[in-house]
C-alpha positions as semicolon CSV with decimal commas, in nm:
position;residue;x (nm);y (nm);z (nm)
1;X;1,465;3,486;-0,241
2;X;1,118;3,475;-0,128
3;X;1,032;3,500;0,265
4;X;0,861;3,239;0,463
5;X;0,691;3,275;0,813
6;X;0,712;2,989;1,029
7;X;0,450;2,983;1,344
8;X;0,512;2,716;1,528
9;X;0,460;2,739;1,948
10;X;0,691;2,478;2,057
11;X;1,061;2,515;1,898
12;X;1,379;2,469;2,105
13;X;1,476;2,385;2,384
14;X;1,149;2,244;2,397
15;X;1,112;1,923;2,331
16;X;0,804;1,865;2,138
17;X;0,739;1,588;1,837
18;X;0,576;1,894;1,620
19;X;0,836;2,122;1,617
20;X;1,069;1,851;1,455
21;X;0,975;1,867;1,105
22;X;1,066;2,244;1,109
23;X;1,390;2,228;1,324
24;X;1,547;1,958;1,027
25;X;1,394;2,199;0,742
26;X;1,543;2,524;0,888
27;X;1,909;2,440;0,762
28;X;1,757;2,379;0,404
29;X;1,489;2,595;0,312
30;X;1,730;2,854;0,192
31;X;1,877;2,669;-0,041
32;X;1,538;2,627;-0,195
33;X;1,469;2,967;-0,254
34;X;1,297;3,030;0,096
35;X;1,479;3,233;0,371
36;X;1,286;3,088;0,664
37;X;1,204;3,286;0,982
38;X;1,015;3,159;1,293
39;X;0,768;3,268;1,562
40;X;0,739;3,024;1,864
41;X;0,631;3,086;2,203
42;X;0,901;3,228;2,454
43;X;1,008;2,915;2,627
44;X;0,919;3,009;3,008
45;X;0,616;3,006;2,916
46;X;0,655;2,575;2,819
47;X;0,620;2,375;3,081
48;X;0,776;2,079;2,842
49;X;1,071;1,894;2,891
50;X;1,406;2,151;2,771
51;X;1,678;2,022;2,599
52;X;1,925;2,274;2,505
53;X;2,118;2,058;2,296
54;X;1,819;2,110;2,050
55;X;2,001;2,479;1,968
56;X;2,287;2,304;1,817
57;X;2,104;2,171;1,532
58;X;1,909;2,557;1,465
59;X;2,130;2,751;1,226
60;X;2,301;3,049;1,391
61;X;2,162;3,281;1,096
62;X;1,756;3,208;1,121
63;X;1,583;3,462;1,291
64;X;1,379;3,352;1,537
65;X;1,095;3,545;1,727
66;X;0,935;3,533;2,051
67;X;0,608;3,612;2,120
68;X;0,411;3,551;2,495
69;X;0,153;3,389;2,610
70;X;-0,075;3,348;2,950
71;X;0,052;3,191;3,249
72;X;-0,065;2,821;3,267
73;X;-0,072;2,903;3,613
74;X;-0,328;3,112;3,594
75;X;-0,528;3,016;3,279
76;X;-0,539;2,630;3,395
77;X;-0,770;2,739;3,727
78;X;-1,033;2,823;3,380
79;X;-0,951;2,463;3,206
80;X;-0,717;2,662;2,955
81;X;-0,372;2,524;2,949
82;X;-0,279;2,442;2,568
83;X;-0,026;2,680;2,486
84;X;-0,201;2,770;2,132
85;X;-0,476;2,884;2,328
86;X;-0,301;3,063;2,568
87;X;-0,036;3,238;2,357
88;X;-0,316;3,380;2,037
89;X;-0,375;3,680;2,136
90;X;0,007;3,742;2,183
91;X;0,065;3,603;1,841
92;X;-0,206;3,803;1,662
93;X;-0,117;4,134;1,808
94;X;0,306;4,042;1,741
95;X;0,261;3,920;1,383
96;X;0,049;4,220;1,303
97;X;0,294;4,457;1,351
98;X;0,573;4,238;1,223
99;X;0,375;4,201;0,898
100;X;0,301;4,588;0,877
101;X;0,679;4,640;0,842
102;X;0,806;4,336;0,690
103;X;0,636;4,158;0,346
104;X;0,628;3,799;0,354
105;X;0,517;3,614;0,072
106;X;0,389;3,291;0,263
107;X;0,334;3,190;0,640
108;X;0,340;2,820;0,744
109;X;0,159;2,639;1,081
110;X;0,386;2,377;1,078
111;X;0,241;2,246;1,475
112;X;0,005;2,012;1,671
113;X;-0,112;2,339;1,872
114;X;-0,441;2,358;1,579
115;X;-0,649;2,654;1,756
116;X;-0,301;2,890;1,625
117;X;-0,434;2,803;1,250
118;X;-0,716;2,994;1,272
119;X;-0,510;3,310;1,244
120;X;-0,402;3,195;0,919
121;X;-0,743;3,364;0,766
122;X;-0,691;3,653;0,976
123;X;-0,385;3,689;0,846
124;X;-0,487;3,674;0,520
125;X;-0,770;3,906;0,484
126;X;-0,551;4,170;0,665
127;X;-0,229;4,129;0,479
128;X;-0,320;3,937;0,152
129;X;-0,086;3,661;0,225
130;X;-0,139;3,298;0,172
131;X;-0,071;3,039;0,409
132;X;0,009;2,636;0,463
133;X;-0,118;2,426;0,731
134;X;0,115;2,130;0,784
135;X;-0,134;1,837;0,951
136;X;0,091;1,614;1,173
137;X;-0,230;1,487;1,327
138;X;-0,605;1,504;1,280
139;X;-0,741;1,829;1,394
140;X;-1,110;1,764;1,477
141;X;-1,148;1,345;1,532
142;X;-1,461;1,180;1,635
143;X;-1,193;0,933;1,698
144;X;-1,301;0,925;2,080
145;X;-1,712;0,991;2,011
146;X;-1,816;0,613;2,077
147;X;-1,527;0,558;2,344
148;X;-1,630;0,545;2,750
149;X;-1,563;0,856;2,932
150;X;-1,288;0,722;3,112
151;X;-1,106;0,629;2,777
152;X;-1,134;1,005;2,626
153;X;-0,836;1,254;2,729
154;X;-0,872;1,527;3,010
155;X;-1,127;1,824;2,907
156;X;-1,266;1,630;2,595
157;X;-1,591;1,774;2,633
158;X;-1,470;2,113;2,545
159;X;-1,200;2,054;2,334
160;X;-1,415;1,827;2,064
161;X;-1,658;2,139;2,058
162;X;-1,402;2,391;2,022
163;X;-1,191;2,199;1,765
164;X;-1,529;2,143;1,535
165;X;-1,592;2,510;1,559
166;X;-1,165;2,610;1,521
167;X;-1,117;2,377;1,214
168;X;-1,343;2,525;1,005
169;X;-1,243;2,877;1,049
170;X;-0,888;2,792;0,923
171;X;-0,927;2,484;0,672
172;X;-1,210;2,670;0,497
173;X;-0,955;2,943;0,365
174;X;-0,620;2,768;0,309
175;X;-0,416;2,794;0,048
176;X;-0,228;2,460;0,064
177;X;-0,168;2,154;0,340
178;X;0,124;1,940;0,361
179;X;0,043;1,606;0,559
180;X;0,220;1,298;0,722
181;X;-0,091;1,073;0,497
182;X;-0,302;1,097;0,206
183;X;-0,570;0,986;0,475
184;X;-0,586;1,344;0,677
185;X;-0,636;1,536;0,336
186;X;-0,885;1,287;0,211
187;X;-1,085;1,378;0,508
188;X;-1,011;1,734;0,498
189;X;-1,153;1,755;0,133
190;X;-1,417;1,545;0,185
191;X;-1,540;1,778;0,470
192;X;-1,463;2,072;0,306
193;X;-1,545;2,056;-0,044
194;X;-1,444;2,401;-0,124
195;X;-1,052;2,313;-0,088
196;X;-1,057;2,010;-0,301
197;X;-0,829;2,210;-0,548
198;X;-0,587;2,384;-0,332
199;X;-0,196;2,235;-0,392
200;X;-0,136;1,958;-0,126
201;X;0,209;1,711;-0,061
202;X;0,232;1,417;0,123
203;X;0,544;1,473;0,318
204;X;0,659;1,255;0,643
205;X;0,890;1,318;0,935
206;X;1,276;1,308;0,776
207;X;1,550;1,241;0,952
208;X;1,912;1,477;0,969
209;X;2,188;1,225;1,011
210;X;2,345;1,526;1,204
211;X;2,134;1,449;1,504
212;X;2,309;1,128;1,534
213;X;2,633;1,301;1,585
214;X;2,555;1,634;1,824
215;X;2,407;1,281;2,046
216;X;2,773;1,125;1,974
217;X;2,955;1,434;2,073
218;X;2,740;1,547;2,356
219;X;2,563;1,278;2,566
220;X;2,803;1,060;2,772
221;X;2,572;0,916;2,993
222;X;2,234;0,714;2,930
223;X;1,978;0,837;3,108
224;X;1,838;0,463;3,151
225;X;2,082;0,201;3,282
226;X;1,983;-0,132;3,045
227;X;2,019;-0,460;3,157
228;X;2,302;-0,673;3,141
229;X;2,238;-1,058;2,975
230;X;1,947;-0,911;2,848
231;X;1,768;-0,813;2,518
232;X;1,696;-0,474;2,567
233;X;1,434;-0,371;2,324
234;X;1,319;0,030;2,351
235;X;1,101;0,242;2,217
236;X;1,100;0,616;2,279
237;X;0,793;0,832;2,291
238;X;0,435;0,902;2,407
239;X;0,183;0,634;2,457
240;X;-0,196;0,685;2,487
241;X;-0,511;0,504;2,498
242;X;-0,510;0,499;2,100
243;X;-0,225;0,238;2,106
244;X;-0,387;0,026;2,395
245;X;-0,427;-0,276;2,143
246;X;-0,080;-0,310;2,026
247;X;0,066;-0,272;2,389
248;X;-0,222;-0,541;2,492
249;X;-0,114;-0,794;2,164
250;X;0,242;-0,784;2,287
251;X;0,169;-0,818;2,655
252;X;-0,026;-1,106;2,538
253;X;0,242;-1,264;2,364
254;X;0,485;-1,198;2,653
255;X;0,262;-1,378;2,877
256;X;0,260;-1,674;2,667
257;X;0,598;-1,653;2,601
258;X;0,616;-1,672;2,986
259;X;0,390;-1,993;3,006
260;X;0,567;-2,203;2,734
261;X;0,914;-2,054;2,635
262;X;1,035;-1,941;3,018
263;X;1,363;-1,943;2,873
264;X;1,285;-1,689;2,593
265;X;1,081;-1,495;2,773
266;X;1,405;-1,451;3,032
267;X;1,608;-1,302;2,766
268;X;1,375;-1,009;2,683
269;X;1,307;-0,654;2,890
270;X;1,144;-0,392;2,689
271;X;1,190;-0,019;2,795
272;X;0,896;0,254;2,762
273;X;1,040;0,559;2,753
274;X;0,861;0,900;2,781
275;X;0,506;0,784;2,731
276;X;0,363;1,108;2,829
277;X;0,394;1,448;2,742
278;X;0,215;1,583;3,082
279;X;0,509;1,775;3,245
280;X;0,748;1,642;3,498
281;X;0,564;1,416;3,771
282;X;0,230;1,465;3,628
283;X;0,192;1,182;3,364
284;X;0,073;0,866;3,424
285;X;0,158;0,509;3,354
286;X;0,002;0,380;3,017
287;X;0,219;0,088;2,940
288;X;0,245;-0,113;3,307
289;X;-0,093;-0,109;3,400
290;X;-0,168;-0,306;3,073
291;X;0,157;-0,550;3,156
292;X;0,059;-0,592;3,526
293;X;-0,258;-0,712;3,367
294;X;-0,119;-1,012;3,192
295;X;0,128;-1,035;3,489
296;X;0,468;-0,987;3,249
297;X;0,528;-0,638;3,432
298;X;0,840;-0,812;3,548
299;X;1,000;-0,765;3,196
300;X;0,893;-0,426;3,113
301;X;0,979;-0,050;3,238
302;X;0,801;0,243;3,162
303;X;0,949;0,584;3,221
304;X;0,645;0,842;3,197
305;X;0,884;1,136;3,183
306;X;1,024;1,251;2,859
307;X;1,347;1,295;2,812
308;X;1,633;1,484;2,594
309;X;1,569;1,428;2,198
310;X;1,957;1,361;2,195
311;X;1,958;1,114;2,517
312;X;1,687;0,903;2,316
313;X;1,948;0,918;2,041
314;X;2,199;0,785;2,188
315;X;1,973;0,554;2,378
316;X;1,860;0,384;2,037
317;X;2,213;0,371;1,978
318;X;2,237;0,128;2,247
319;X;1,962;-0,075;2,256
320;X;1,985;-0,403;2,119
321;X;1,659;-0,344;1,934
322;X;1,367;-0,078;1,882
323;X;1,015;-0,090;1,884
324;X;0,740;0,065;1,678
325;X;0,391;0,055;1,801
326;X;0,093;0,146;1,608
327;X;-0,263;0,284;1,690
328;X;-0,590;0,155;1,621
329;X;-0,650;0,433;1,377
330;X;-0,522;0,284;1,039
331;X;-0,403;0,605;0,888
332;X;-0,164;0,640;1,163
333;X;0,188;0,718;1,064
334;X;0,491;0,761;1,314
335;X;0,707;1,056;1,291
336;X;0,985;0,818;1,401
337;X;0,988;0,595;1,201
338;X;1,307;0,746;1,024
339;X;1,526;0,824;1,269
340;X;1,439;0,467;1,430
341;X;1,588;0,336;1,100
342;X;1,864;0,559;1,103
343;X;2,031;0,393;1,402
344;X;2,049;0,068;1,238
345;X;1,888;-0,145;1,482
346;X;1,714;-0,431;1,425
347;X;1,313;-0,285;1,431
348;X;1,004;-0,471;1,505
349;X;0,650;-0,238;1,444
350;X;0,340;-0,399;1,562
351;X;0,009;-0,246;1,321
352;X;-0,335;-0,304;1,331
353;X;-0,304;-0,276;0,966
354;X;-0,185;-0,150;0,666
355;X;-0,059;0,192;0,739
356;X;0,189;0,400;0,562
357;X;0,412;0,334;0,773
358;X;0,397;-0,047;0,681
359;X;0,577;0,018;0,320
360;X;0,834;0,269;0,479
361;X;0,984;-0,035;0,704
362;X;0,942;-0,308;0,510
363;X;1,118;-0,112;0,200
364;X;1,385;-0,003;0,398
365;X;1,456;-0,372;0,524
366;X;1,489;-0,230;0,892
367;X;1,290;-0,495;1,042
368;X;0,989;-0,719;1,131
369;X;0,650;-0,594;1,084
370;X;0,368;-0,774;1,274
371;X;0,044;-0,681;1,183
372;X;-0,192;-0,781;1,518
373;X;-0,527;-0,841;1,340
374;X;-0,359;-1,131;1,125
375;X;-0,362;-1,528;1,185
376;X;-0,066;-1,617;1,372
377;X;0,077;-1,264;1,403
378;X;0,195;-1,359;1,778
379;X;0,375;-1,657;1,636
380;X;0,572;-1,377;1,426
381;X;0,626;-1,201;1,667
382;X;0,774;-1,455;1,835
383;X;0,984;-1,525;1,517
384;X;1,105;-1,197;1,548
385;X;1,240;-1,219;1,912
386;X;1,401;-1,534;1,846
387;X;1,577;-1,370;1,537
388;X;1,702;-1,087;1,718
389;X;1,815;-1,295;1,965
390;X;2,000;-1,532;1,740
391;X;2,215;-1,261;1,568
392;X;2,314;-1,012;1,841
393;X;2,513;-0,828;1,825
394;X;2,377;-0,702;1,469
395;X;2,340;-0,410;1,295
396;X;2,083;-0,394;1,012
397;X;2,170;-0,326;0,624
398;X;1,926;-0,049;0,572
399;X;1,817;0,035;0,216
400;X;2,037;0,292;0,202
401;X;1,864;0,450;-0,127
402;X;1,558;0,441;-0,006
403;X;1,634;0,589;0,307
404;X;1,786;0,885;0,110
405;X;1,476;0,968;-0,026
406;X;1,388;1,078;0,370
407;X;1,662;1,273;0,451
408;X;1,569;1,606;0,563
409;X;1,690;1,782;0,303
410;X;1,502;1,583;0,062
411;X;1,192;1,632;0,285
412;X;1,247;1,977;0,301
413;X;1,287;2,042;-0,094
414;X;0,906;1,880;-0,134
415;X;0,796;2,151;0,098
416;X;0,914;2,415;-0,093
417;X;0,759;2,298;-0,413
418;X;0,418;2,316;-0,273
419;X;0,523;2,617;-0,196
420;X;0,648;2,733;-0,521
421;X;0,261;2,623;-0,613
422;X;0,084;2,789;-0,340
423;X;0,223;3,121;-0,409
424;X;0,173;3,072;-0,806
């Protein structure tokens, strides 16, 4: 059995979109030929949203390390708050003397927190070890170069400079990278021609069917109250200035909707929940300023404050319908996309374009995609409402083959074949 080292800074009780991919891998790895261990960040030191329940799903015989980090408290009065940044010393000095005593034969950054990566060379030049870098998102963008200051996130300044110094450090000595899209890697290789030929696999965010029941069995209670006589349409996670257009197309359509079908637009109320992943009372409102713009504010509700992974289960459970949104960036590919299809709701996803996520729905016959940059995409959008609203209740027919193909385990078996070719 070969031994694989997991960094990752958020894992549970934290609730953070990264650490998903490895939380549904850990209960398969080992049947791959990979006993899996994992170094996060001690908890306290998160100032995410906790959700215990997340435990239930971590098998009871992973081992799971903790390492420390600075106190945001104190490293935020310097501009430092990401908690790669502040926990790297910790994890340098931990894993070195974990290493010294234990041999690993691979070590995976499976996280959004980039800056950890860089230990990855470290890492190897000390130890001889290769390692993976799993890229959920882009690491250095000039995504935000040609947008007005107050369009770019908090600290930009410094964070574009340090991520264009970071990225190199760590991509330039990689052994292999498992991505979300073909897109990321293209970019990686074209920037760094010196990788071009190191193993890579294309692997999204699966979904564990087992999630769906720990939400049956342990959430009683929604955490939003939906309304009766209503459509109740919801989609679950953070939105940010990237997705501005999509939120903006369908606030556009709901306005018209308003003007010259009163009685559909009456039926609908749309639910944004946890749009930011600032901590508790500290986010701000991304989706209503945009509907109090096209004055339709009176249909939507945005909750800025995440909550449980299993309450947004069971939410999706009882929603009459879920929404997708896409960004502006073409190669964007939702992690949710999966589980979203997994509740067997009737979807509608709003792209600027052809993404990868486009195929996924449309071959799993989930739902409506609307692609805003078309000629009369708002009329199919409006198709789409009036379909939903003609056959509720309804639960969808998903593809149940091709949804297969995503389960976790499946997911988790194409990891540990890139893997297999790293360490060969």
């Amino acid at each position: 059995m070969r031994k694989l080292l997991i960094i990752s800074p958020y894992f549970p009780p934290s609730n953070a979109a990264d650490m998903q991919r490895i939380r549904t891998s850990l209960p398969y790895f080992e049947k791959f030929g990979w006993a899996a261990e994992v170094v996060c960040v001690n908890p306290k030191f998160s100032d995410l949203t906790k959700d215990k329940l997340l435990l239930h799903s971590v098998p009871k015989n992973i081992k799971i390390h903790l390492v420390n980090a600075f106190s945001k408290k104190i490293t935020s009065k310097f501009g430092l708050g990401s908690i790669a940044i502040r926990s790297l010393l910790f994890y340098k000095n931990y894993v070195d003397r974990l290493l010294k005593k234990e041999k690993f034969d691979l070590i995976y950054f499976s996280t959004t927190q980039f800056p950890i990566c860089i230990l990855g060379k470290h890492w190897k030049e000390k130890f001889n070890i290769p390692y993976v870098i799993d890229m959920q998102d882009p690491w250095h963008s000039n995504y935000y170069q040609n947008k007005p200051k107050n369009e770019r996130p908090k600290k930009y300044w410094f964070s574009y400079r340090l991520n264009k110094y970071l990225e190199p450090i760590a991509l330039k000595s990689v052994d292999g990278l498992i991505s979300v899209t073909k897109h990321y890697v293209d970019d990686l290789f074209q920037r760094y021609p010196i990788i071009k030929n190191v193993p890579f696999a294309i692997v999204p965010f699966g979904v564990n069917e087992t999630d769906f029941k720990i939400a049956d069995q342990y959430i009683q209670n929604q955490v939003i109250d939906l309304k009766d006589h209503k459509i109740n349409i919801i989609y679950t996670g953070a939105v940010g200035d990237i997705m501005k257009e999509s939120i903006s197309f369908l606030c556009k359509t709901l306005a018209y909707l308003r003007q010259e079908q009163i009685h559909l637009y009456k039926k609908l109320h749309f639910y944004f929940i946890g749009t930011s992943y600032a901590p508790d009372n500290e986010g701000k409102a991304t989706v209503l300023p945009i509907a109090k713009n096209h004055k339709v504010e009176d249909c939507v509700t945005e909750r800025v404050t995440r909550i449980g992974y299993f309450d947004s289960l069971y939410l999706l459970k009882k929603a009459n319908a879920l929404m997708i949104l896409g960004s502006d960036e073409t190669s964007y590919n939702p992690s949710k996309i999966y589980t979203y299809i997994s509740a067997s709701k009737p979807l509608i996803s709003i792209f600027k374009l052809d993404s990868p996520a486009v195929s996924a729905i449309e071959n799993s016959g989930a739902g409506s995609v609307i692609k805003y940059t078309e000629n009369g995409a708002m009329q199919k959008l409006i198709s789409a409402f009036e379909q939903i609203i003609d056959h509720i209740p309804q639960v969808i027919n998903r593809n149940s083959n091709h949804l297969k193909s995503y389960s976790a385990e499946k997911l988790t078996k194409k990891q540990c074949e890139l893997f297999n070719q790293v360490i060969k």
